[in-house]
VOVO-502992 format. One record per residue (C-alpha): residue number from 1; residue in one letter; z, y, x. Coordinates in nm, 2 decimals, m for minus. Layout:
BEGIN
{num = NUM residu = a pz = Z py = Y px = X}
...
This chain:
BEGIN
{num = 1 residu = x pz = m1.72 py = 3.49 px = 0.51}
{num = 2 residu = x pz = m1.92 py = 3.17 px = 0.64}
{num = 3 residu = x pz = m1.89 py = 3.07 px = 0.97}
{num = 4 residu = x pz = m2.19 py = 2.98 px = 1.17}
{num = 5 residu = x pz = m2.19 py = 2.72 px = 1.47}
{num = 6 residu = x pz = m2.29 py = 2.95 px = 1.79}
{num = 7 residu = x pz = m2.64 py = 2.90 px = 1.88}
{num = 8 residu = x pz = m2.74 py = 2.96 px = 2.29}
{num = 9 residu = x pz = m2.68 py = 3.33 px = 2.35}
{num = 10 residu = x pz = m2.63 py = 3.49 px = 2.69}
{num = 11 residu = x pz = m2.26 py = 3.49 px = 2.87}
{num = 12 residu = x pz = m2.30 py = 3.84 px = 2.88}
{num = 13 residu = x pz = m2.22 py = 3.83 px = 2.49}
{num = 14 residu = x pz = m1.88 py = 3.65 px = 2.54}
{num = 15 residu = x pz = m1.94 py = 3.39 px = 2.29}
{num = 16 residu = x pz = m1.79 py = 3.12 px = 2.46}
{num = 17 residu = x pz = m1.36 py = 3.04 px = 2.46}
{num = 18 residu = x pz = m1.17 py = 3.13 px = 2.75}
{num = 19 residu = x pz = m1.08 py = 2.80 px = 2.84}
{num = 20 residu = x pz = m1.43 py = 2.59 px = 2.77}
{num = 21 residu = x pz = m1.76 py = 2.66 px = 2.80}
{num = 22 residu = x pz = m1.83 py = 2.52 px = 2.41}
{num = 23 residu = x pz = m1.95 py = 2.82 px = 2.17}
{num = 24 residu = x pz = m1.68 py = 2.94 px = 1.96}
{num = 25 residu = x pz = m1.77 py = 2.95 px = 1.59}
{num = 26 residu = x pz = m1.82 py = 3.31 px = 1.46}
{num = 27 residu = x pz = m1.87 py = 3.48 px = 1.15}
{num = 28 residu = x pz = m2.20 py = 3.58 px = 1.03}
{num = 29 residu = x pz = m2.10 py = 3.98 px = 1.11}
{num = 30 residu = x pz = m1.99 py = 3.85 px = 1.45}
{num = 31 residu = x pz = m2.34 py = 3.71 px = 1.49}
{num = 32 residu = x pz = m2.54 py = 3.96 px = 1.32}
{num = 33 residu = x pz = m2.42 py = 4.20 px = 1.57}
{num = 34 residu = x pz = m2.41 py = 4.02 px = 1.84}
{num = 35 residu = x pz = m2.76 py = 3.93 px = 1.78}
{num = 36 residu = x pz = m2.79 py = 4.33 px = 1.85}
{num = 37 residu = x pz = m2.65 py = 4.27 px = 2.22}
{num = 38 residu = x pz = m2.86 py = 4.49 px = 2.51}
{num = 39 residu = x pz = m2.81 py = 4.13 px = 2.70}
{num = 40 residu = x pz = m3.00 py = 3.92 px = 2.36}
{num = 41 residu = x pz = m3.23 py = 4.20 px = 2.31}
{num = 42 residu = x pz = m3.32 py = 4.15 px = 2.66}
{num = 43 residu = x pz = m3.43 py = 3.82 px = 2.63}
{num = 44 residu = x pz = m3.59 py = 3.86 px = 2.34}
{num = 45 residu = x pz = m3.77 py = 4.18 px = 2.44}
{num = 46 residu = x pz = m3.89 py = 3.89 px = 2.75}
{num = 47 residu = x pz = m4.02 py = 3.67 px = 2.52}
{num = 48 residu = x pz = m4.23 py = 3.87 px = 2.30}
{num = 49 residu = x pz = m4.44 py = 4.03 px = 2.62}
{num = 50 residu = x pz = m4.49 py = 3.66 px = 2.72}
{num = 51 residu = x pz = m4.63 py = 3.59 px = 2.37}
{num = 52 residu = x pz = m4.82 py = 3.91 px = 2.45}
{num = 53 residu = x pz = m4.95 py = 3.79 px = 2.78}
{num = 54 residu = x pz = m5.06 py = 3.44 px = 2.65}
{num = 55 residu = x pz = m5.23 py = 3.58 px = 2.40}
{num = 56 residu = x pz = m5.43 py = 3.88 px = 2.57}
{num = 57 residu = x pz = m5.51 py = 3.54 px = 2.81}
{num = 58 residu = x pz = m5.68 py = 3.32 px = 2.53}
{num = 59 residu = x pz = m5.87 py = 3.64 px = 2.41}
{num = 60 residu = x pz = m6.00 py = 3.67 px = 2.77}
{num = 61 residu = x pz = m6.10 py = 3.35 px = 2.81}
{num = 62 residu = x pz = m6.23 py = 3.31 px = 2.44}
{num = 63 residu = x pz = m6.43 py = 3.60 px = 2.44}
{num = 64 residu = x pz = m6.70 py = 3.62 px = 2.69}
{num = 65 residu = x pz = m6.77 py = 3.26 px = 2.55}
{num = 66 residu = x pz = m6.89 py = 3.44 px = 2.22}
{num = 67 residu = x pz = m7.03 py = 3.70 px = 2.38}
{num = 68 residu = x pz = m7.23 py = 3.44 px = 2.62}
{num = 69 residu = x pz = m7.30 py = 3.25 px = 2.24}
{num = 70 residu = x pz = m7.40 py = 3.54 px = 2.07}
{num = 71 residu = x pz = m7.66 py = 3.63 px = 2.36}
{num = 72 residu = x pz = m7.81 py = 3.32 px = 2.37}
{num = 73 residu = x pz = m7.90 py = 3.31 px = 2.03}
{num = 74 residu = x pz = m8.03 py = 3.67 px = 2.07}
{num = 75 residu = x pz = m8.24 py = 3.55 px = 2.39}
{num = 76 residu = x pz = m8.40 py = 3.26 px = 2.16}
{num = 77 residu = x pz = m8.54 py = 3.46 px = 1.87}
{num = 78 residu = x pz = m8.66 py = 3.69 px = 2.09}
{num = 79 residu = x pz = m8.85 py = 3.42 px = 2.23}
{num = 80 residu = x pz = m8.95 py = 3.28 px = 1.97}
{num = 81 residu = x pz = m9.09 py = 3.57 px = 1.77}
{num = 82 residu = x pz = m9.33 py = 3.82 px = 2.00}
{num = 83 residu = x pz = m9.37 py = 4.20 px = 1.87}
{num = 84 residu = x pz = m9.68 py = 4.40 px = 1.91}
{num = 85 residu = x pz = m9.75 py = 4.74 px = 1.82}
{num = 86 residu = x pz = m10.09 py = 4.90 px = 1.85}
{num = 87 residu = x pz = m10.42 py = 5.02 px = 1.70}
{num = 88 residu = x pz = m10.64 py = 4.77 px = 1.50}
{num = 89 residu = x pz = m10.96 py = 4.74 px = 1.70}
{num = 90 residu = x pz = m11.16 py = 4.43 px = 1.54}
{num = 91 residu = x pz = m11.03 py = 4.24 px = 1.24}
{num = 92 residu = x pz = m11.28 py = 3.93 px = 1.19}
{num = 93 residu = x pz = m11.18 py = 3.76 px = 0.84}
{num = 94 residu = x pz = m11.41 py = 3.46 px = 0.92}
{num = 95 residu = x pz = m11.23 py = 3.36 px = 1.19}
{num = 96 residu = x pz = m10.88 py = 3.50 px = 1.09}
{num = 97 residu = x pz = m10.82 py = 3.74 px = 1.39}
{num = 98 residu = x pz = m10.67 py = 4.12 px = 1.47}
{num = 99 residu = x pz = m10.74 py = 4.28 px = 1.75}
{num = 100 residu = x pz = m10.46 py = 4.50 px = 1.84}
{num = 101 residu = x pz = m10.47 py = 4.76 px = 2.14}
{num = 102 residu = x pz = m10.18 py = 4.91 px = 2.31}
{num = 103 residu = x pz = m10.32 py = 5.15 px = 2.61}
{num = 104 residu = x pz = m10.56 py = 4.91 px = 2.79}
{num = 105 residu = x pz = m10.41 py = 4.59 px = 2.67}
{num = 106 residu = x pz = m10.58 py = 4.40 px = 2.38}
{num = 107 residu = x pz = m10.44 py = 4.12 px = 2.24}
{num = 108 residu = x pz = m10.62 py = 3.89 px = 1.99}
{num = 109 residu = x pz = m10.36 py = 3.81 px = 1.66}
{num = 110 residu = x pz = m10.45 py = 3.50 px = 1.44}
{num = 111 residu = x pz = m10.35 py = 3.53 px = 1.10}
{num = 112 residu = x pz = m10.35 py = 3.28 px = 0.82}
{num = 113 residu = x pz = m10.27 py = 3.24 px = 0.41}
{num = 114 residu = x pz = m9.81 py = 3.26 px = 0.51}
{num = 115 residu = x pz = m9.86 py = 3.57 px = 0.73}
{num = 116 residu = x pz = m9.69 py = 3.84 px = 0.51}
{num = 117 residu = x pz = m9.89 py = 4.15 px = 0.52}
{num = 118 residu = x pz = m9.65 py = 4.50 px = 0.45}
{num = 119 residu = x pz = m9.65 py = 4.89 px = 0.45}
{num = 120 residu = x pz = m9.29 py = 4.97 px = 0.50}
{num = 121 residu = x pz = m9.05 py = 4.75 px = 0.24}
{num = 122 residu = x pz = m9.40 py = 4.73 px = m0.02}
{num = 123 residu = x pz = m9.64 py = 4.43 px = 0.01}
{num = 124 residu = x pz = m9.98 py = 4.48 px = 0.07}
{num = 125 residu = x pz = m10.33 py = 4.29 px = 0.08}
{num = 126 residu = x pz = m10.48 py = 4.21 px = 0.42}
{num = 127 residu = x pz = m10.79 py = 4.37 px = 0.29}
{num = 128 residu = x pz = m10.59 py = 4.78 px = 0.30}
{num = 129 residu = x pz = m10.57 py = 4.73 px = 0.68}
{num = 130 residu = x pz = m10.90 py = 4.87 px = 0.88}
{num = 131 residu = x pz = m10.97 py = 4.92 px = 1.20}
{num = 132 residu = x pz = m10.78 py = 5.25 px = 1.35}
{num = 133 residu = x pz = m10.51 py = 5.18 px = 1.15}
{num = 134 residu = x pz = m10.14 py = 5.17 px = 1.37}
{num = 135 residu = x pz = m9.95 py = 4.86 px = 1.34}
{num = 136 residu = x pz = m9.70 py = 4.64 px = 1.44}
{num = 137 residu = x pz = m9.69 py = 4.27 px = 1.43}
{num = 138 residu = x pz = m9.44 py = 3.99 px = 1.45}
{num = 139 residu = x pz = m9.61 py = 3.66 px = 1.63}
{num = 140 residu = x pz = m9.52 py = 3.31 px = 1.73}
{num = 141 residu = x pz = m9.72 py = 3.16 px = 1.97}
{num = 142 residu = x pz = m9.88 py = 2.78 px = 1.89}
{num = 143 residu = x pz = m9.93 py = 2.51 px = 2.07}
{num = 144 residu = x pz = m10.26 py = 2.63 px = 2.24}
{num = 145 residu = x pz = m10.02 py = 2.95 px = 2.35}
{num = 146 residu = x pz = m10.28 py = 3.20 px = 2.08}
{num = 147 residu = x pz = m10.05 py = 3.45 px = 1.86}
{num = 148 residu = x pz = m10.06 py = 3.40 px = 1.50}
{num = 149 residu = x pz = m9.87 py = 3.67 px = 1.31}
{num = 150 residu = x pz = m9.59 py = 3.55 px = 1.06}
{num = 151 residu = x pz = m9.57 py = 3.93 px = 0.94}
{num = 152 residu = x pz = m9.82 py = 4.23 px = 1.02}
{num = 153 residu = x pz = m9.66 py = 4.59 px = 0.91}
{num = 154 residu = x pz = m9.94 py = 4.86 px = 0.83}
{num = 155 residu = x pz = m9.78 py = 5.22 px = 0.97}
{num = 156 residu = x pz = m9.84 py = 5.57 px = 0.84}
{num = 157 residu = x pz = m10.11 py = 5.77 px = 1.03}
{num = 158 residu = x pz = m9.97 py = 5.99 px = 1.30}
């Protein structure tokens, strides 16, 4: 049976010799049931809801960072990409434009040759939209603050 040189345990464990403080060398049955001791358990039972505690404090700190991240990111392509959804009043192919209505607001959409026209998930030609028909349209606004539509979807009738 190997001895082991006595690590730190608690007094309570009565590791130590009567007549120093100095750990006594024990056998390894000696400390593998020792190390089962209400007085090490104890200790060790302390140090594992500290690990607990430190780490439920790093998750709160690190978390509403990502959550603040993740929101800004959110907040800038919403910015940058403006959704419309109404009824095709005017569409003027000479000029490149869509008039869209949604209750009493109009507003005018520029399209150009990378606008990707769709019904649904199938691509369509930017001739099979007419006026009256429902849909919705994904903008960016240029430099002279007009819409121009990076994607215009053509809805079923209602």
């Amino acid at each position: 049976m190997g001895l082991e040189k006595g690590l730190y345990f608690p007094r309570e464990l009565n590791l130590y010799s009567e007549c120093s403080r100095v750990p006594v060398l024990f056998s390894t049955q000696q400390l593998k049931r020792n190390l089962r001791h209400p007085a090490y358990m104890q200790k060790e039972d302390s140090v594992k809801k500290l690990m607990a505690v430190l780490a439920l404090g790093v998750f709160a700190v690190i978390a509403p960072a990502v959550q603040n991240a993740t929101a800004q990111e959110a907040k800038a392509k919403k910015a940058s990409e403006i959704r419309w959804h109404g009824t095709v009043v005017r569409i003027d192919k000479d000029s490149s434009t869509l008039d869209v209505r949604k209750g009493t607001i109009e507003k005018r959409i520029h399209f150009d040759s990378s606008t990707q026209w769709t019904n649904g998930q199938k691509t369509i030609e930017s001739s099979d939209v007419k006026e009256g028909d429902d849909v919705i349209t994904l903008s960016k606004a240029n430099e002279k603050k007009e819409l121009v539509a990076t994607r215009i979807d053509l809805r079923p009738p209602k």
